[in-house]
C-alpha positions as CSV (number, residue, x, y, z in Angstrom):
1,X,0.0,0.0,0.0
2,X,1.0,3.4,-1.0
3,X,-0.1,6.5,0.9
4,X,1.1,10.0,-0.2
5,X,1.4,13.1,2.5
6,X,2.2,16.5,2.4
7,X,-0.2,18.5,0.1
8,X,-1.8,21.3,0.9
9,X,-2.4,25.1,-0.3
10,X,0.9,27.4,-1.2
11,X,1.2,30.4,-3.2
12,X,3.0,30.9,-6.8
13,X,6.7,30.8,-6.0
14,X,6.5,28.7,-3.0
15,X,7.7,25.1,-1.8
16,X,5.9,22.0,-0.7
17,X,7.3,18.3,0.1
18,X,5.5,15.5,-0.4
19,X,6.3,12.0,0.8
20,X,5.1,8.3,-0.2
21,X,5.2,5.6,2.2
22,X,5.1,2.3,1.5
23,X,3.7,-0.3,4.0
24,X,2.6,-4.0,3.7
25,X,5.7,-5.0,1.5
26,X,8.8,-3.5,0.6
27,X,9.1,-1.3,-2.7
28,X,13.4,-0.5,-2.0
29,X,13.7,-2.7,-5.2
30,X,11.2,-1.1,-7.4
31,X,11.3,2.1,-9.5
32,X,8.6,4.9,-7.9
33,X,7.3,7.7,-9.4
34,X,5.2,10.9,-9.3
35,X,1.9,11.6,-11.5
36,X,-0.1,14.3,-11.0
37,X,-4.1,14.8,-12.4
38,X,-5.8,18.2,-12.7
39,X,-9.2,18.8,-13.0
40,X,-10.9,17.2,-16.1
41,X,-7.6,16.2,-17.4
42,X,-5.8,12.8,-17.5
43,X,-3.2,11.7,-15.1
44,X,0.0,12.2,-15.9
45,X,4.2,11.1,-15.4
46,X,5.8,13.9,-13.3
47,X,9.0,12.0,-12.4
48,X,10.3,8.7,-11.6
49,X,13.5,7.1,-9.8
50,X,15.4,4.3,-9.7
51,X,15.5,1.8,-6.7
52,X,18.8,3.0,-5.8
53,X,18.0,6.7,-6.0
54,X,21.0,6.8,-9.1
55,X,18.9,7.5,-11.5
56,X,16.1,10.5,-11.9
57,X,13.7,11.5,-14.4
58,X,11.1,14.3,-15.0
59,X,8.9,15.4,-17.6
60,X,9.7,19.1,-19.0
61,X,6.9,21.1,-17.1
62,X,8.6,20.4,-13.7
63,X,12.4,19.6,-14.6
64,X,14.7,22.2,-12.4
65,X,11.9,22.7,-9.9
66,X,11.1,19.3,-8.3
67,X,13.4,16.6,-7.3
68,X,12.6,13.5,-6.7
69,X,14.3,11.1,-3.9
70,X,13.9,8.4,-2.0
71,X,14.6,6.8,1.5
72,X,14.5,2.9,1.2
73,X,15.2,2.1,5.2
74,X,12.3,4.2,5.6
75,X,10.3,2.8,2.5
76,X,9.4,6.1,1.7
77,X,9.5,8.8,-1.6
78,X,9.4,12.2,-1.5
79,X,8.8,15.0,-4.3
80,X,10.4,18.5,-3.3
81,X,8.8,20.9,-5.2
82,X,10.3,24.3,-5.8
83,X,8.9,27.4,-7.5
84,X,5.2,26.6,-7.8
85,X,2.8,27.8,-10.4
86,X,-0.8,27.8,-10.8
87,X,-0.7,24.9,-13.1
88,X,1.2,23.0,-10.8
89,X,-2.5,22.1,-9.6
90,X,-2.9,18.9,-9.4
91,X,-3.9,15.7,-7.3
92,X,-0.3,13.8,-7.0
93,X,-0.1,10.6,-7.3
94,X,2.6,8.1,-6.2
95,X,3.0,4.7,-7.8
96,X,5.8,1.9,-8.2
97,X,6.8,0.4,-11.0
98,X,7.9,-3.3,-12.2
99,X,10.2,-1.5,-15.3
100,X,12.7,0.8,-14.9
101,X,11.8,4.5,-14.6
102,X,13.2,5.3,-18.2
103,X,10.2,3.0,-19.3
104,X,8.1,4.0,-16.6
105,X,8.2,7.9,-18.0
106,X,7.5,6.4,-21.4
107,X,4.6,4.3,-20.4
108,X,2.9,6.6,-18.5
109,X,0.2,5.3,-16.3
110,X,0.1,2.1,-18.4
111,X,3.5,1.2,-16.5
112,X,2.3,1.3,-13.1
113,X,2.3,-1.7,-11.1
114,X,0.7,-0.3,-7.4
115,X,-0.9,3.4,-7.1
116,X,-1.3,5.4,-4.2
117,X,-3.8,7.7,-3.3
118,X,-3.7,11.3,-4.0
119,X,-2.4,14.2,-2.0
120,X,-4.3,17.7,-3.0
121,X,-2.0,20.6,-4.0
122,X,-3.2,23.5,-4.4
123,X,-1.0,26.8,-5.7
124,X,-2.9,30.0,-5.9
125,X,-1.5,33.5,-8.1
């Protein structure tokens, strides 16, 4: 099970964390990612990671403002996310992978293995 934290309401320019932890099995040898799903649109890849941590992708609407990292002693993911905008909206969604995260940022939401529920975040102008 997958539960993702940390949303709330922030204002254009500011920072939020959220974190995914994993409980009932261990995901430290799966890839993990982000999506995120705004209102009346379709879910979609915000950024993955490796099992190690190594390796990190992002798609080009949030590259240089989120990271992505992970803890696996605490079975957890997190998504720092700098410099919000407006359409930074979203519901975020954690998920873990059985393909590496290269594949899972090409697959989309048709690569996810186990999804999480949603944390709100909200960024007003």
């Amino acid at each position: 099970q997958l539960q993702a934290s940390g949303g709330g309401l922030v204002q254009a320019g500011g920072s939020l964390r959220l974190s995914c932890e994993a409980s009932g099995r261990t995901f430290s040898r799966l890839a993990m990612s982000w999506f995120r799903q705004a209102p009346g649109k379709e879910r979609v890849f915000v950024a993955a990671i490796n099992w190690s941590g190594g390796s990190t992708y992002y798609s080009d609407s949030v590259g240089g403002r989120f990271t992505i990292s992970r803890d696996n002693a605490k079975n957890t993911v997190y998504l720092q996310m700098n410099s919000l905008k407006p359409e930074d909206t979203a519901v975020y969604f954690c998920a873990a992978h059985a393909v590496p995260p290269e594949a899972a940022q090409a697959m989309g939401i048709m690569g996810v293995e186990y999804w999480g529920k949603g944390t709100q975040v909200t960024v007003s102008s």
